[in-house]
C-alpha positions as CSV (number, residue, x, y, z in Angstrom):
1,X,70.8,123.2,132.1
2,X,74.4,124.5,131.3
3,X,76.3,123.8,128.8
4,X,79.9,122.1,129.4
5,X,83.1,124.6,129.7
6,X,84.8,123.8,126.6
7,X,87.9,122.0,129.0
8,X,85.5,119.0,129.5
9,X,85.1,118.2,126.1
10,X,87.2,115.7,125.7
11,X,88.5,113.0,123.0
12,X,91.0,111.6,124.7
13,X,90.0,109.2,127.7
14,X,91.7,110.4,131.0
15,X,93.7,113.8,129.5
16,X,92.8,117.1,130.3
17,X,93.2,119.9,128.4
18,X,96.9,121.8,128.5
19,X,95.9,125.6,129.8
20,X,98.4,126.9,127.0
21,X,95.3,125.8,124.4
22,X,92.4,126.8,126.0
23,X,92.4,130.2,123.6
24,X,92.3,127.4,121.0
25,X,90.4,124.2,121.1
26,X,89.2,123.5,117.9
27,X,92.9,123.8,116.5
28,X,93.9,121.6,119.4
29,X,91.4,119.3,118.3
30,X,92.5,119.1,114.7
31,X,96.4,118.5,115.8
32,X,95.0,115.4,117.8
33,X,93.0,114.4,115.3
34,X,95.5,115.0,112.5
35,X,98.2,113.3,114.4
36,X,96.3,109.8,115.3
37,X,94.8,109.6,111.6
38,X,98.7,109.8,110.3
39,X,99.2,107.4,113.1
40,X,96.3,105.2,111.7
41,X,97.5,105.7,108.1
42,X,101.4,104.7,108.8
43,X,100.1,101.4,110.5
44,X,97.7,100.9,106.8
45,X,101.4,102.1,104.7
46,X,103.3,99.9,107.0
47,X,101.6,96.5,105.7
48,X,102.4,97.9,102.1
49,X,105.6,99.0,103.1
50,X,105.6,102.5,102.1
51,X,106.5,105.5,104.9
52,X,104.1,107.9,105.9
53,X,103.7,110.5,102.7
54,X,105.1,108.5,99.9
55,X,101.2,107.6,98.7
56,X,101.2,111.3,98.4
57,X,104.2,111.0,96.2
58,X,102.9,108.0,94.5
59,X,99.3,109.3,94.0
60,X,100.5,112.6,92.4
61,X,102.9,110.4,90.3
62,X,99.8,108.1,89.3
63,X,97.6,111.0,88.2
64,X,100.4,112.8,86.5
65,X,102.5,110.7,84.6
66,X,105.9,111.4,84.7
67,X,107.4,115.2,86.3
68,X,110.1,116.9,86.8
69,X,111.6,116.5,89.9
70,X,111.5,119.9,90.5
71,X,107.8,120.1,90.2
72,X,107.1,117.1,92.2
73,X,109.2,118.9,95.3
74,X,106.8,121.6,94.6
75,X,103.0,119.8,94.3
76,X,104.0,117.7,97.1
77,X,105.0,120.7,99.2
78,X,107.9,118.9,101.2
79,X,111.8,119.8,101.7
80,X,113.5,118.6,98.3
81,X,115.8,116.4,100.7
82,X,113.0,114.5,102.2
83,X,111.5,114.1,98.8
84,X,114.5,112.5,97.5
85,X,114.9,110.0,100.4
86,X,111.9,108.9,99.1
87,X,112.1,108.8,96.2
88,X,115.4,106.8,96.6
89,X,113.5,104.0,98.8
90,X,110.5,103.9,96.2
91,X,113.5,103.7,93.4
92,X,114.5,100.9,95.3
93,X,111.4,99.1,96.2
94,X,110.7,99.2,91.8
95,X,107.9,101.9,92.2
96,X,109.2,104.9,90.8
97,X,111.6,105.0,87.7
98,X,113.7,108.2,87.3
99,X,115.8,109.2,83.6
100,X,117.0,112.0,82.4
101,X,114.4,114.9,80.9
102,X,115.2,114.7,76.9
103,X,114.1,118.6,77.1
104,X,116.6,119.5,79.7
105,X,119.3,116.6,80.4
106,X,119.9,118.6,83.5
107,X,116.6,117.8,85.3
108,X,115.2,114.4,85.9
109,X,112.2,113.1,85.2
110,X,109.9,111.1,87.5
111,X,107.6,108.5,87.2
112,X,105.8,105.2,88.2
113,X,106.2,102.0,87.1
114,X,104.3,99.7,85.7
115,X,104.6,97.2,88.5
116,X,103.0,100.2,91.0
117,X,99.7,100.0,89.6
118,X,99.3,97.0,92.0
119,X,100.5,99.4,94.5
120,X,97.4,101.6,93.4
121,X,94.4,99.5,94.4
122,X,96.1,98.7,97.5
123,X,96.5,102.0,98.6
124,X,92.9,103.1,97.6
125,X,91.6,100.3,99.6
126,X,94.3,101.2,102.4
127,X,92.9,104.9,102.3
128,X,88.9,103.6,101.9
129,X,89.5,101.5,105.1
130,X,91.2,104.5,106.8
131,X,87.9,106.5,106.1
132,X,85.6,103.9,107.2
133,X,87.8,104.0,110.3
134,X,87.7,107.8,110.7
135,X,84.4,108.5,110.2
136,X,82.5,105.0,111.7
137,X,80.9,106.9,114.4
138,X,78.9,109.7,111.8
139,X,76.1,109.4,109.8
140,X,76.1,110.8,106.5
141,X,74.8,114.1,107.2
142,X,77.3,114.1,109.8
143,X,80.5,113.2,107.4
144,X,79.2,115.7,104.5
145,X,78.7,118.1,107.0
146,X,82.3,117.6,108.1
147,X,84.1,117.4,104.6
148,X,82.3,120.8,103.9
149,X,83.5,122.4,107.2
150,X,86.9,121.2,106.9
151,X,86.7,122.4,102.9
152,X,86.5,125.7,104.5
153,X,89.1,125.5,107.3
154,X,91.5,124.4,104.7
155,X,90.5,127.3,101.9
156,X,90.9,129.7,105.3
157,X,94.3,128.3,106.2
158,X,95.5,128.1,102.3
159,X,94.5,131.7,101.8
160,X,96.4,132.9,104.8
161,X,99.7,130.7,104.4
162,X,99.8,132.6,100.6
163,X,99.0,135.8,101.5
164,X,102.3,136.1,104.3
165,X,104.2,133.8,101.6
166,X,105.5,131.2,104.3
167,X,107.7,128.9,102.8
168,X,105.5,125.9,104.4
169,X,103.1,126.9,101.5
170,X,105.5,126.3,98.9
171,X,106.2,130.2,98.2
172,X,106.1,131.8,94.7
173,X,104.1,129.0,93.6
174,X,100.6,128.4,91.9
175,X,100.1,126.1,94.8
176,X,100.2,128.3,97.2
177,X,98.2,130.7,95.5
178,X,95.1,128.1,95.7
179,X,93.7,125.3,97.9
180,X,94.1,121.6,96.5
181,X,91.3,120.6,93.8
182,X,88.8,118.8,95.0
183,X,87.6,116.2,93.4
């Protein structure tokens, strides 16, 4: 018995592999992967009405209390333009509050309101039903086994992203010099 050439293993019904990846499978797998699980997670948001990436905003506001604006640019690792769209449409919607920093009136400070805690549970059960989703078809071997390996794909990638400085890393700072906690 042979094994299957790498091309046949496929995800997606009725697609073949593009040539230009067959050097890389297993990163072309994790861009699929990656891009229907923000797919599945937008359609979750949607029914909350938040856009794809402000729960990241709103969860780092939720476990931080109020920050700078600055810093929140930097832990959530986007362009400080997209960050303030969103934080203008979360302003809006009456989850986030922002006031002047009494330590530097230059700088604003961030944070969420009270009325966002409602917001909380739903997102945690939005985010629980996304990983009941994601993983339905593993057992729990399987989806430890999984959450380990992609542990290390992410320390791997982390690592490298700091070491050449890319500003997709968030260059010059601590986040860039470590993976994410995990908790």
């Amino acid at each position: 018995m042979t094994a299957e050439p790498v091309q046949e293993q496929r995800t997606t019904p009725g697609c073949a592999m593009p040539g230009a990846v067959l050097d890389g499978p297993v990163s072309h797998a994790i861009s699929r992967v990656a891009r229907l699980h923000r797919i599945a997670a937008g359609r979750a948001l949607r029914d909350l009405g938040l856009h794809p990436g402000q729960e990241f905003l709103m969860m780092h506001l939720w476990d931080s209390g109020a920050v700078r604006q600055s810093e929140l640019i930097k832990a959530v690792g986007l362009d400080p333009s997209t960050v303030t769209k969103m934080l203008q449409r979360l302003e809006h919607a009456g989850h986030v509050r922002r006031r002047p920093d009494p330590a530097d009136r230059r700088a604003s400070l961030v944070e969420a309101t009270e009325t966002s805690c409602g917001l909380l549970v739903e997102v945690r059960r939005a985010w629980g039903e996304l990983e009941r989703q994601t993983l339905d078809g593993l057992d729990a071997a399987e989806r430890t086994e999984l959450a380990r390996l992609l542990g290390k794909v992410e320390t791997t990638l982390w690592t490298e992203l700091a070491r050449t400085g890319g500003p997709e890393c968030g260059a010059g700072t601590a986040q860039a010099a470590s993976p994410p906690e995990r908790r």
